[in-house]
N, CA, C and O of each residue as an XYZ file, in Angstrom:
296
protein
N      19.975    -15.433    -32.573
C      18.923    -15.649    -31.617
C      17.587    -15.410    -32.308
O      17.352    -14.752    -33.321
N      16.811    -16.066    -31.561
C      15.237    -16.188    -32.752
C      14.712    -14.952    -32.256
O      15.371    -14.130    -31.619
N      13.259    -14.825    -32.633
C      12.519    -13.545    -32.098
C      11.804    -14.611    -31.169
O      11.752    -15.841    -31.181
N      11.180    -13.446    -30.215
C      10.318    -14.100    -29.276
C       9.123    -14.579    -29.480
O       8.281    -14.060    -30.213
N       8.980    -15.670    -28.791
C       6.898    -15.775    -29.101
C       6.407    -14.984    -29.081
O       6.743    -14.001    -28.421
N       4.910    -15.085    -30.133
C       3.764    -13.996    -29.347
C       2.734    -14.747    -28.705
O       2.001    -15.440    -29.410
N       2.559    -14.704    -27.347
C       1.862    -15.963    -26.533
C       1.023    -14.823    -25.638
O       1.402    -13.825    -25.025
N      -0.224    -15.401    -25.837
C      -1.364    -14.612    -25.210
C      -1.609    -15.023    -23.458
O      -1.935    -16.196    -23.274
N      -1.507    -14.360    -22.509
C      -1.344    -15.113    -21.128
C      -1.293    -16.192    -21.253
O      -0.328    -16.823    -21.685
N      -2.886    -16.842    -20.705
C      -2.858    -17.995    -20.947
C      -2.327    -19.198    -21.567
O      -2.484    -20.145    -20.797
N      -1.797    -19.516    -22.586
C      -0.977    -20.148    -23.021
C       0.383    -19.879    -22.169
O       0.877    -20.950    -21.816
N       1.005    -18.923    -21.811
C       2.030    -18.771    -20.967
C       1.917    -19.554    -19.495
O       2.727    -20.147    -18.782
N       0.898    -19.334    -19.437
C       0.491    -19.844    -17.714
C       0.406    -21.199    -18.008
O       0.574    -21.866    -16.987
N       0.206    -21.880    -19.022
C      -0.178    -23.351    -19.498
C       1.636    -23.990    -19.507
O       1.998    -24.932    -18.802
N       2.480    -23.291    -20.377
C       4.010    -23.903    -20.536
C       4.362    -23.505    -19.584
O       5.476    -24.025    -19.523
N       4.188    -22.554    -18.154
C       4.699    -22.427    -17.201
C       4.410    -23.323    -16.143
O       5.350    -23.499    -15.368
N       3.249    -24.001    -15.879
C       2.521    -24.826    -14.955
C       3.512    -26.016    -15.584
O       4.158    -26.722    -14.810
N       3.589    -26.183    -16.898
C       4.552    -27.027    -17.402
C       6.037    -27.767    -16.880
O       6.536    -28.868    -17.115
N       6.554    -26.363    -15.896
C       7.368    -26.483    -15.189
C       7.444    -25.993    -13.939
O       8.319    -25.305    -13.415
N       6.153    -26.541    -13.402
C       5.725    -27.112    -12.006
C       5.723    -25.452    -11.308
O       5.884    -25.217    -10.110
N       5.561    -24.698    -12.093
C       4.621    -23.623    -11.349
C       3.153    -23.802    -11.450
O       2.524    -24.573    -12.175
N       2.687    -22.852    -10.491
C       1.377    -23.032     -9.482
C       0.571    -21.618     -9.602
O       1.246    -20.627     -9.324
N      -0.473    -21.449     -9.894
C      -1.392    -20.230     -9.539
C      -1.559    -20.025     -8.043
O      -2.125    -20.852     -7.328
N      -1.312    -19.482     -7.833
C      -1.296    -18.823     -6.152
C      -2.181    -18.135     -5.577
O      -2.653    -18.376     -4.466
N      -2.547    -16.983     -6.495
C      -3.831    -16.417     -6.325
C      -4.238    -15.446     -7.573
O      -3.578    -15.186     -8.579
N      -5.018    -15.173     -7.343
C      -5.717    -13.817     -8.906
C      -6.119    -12.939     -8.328
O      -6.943    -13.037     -7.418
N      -5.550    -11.753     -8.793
C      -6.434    -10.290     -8.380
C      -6.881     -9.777     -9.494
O      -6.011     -9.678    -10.359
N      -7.860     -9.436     -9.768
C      -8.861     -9.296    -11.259
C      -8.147     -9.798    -12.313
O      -8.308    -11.016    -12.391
N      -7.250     -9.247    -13.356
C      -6.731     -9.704    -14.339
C      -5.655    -10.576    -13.941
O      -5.579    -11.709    -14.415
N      -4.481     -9.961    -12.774
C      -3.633    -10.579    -12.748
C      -3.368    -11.970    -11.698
O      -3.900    -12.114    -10.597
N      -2.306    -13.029    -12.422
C      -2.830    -14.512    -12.390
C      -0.748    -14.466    -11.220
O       0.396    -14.207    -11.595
N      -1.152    -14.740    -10.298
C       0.537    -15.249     -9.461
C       0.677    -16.292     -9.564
O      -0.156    -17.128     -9.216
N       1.890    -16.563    -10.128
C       2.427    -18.131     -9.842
C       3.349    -17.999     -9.266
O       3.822    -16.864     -9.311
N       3.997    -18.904     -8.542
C       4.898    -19.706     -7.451
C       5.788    -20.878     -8.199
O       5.154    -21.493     -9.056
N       6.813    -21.180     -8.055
C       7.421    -22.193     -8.290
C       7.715    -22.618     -6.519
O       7.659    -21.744     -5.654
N       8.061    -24.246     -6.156
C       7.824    -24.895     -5.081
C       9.177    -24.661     -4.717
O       9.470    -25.313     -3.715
N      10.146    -23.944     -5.178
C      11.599    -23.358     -4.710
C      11.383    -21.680     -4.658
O      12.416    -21.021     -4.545
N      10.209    -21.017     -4.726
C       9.980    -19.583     -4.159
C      10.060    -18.564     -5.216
O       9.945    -17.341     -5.144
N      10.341    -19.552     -6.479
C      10.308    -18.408     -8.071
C       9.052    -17.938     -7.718
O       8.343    -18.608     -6.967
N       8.613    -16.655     -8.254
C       7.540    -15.960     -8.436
C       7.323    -15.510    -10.056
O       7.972    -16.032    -10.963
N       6.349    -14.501    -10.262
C       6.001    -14.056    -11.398
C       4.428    -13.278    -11.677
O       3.633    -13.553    -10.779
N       4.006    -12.593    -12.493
C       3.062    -11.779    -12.273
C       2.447    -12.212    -13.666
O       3.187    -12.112    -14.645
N       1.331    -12.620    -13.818
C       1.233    -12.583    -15.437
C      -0.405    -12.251    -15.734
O      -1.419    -12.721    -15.218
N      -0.217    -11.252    -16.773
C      -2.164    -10.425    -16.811
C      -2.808    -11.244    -18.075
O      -2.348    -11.332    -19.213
N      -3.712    -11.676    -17.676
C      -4.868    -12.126    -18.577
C      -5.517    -11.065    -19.541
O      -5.406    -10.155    -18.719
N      -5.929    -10.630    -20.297
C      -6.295     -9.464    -20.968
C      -7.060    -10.247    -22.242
O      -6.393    -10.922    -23.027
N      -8.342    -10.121    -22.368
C      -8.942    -10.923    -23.937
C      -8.527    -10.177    -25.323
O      -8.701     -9.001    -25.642
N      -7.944    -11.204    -26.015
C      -7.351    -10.517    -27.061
C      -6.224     -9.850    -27.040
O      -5.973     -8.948    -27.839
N      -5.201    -10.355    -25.836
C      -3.919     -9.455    -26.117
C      -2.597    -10.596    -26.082
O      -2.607    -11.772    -25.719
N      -1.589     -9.837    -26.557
C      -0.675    -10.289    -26.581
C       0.488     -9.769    -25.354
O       0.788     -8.617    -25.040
N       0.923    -10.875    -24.893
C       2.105    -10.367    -23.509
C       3.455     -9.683    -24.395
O       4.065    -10.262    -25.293
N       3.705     -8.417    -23.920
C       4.498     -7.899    -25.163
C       6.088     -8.042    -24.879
O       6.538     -8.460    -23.813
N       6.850     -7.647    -25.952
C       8.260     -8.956    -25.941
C       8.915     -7.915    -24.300
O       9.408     -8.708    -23.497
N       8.949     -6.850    -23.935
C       9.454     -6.387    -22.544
C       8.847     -7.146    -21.597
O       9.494     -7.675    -20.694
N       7.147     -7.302    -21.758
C       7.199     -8.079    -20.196
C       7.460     -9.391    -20.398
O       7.708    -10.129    -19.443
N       7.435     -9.824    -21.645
C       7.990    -11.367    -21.387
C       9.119    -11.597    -20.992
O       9.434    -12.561    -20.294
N      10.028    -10.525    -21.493
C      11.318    -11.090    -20.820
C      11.929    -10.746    -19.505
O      13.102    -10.891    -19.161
N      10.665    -10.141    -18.659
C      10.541     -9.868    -17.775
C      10.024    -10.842    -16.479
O      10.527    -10.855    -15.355
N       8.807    -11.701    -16.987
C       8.312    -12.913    -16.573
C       9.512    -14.083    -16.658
O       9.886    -14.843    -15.764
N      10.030    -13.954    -18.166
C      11.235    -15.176    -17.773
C      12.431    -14.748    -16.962
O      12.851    -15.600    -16.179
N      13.168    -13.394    -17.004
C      13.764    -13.635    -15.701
C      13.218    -13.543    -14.591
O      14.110    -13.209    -13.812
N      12.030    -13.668    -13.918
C      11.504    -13.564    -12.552
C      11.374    -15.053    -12.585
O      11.474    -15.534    -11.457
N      11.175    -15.960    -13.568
C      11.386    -17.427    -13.334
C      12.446    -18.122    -13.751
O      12.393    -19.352    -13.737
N      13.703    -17.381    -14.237
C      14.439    -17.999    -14.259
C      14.849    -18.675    -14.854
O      15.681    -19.534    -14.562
N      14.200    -18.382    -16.173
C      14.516    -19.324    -17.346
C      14.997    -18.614    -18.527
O      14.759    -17.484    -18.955
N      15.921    -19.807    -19.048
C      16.670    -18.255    -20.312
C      15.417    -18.864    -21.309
O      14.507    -19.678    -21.153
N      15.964    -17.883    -22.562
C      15.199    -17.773    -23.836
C      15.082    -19.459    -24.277
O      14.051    -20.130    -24.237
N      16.626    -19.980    -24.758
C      16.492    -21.285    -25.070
C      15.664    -22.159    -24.243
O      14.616    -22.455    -24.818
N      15.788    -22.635    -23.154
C      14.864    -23.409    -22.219
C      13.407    -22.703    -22.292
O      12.400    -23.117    -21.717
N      13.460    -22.033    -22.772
C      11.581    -21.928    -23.149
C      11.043    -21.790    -24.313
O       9.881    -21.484    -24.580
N      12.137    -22.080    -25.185
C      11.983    -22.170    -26.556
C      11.467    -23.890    -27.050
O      10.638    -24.335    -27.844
N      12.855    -24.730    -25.721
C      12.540    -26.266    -25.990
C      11.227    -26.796    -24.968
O      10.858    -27.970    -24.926
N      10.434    -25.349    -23.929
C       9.365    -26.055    -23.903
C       8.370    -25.899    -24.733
O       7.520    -26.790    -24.745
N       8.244    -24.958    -25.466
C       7.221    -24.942    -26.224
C       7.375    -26.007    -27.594
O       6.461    -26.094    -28.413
């Protein structure tokens, strides 16, 4: 198994909208998305940081996607 990305929010929120999730709302840093079948997810904007490999794999199971399927979206 590979190592994980290092993907700074944004770019996350970009391959996630990818698969028809939605920003929902923002509370200061943090950005909600929705998938249109009721997936959720929490993801923090921070300048200059990196989403670290626990909460990422934390964000992908709250959406539901394994490692491989977000390996072939990026």
């Amino acid at each position: 198994m590979s190592k994980l990305p290092r993907l700074r929010g944004k770019k996350l929120i970009a391959l996630l909208k990818r698969a028809d999730f939605d920003v929902i709302r923002i509370r200061g840093s943090h950005h909600f998305l929705q998938h249109p079948d009721g997936r959720r997810t929490v993801i923090p904007i921070h300048a200059g940081e990196h989403i670290g490999p626990g909460l990422f794999l934390k964000i992908l199971a709250d959406c539901e996607i394994t490692r491989d399927e977000f390996e072939r979206m990026l």
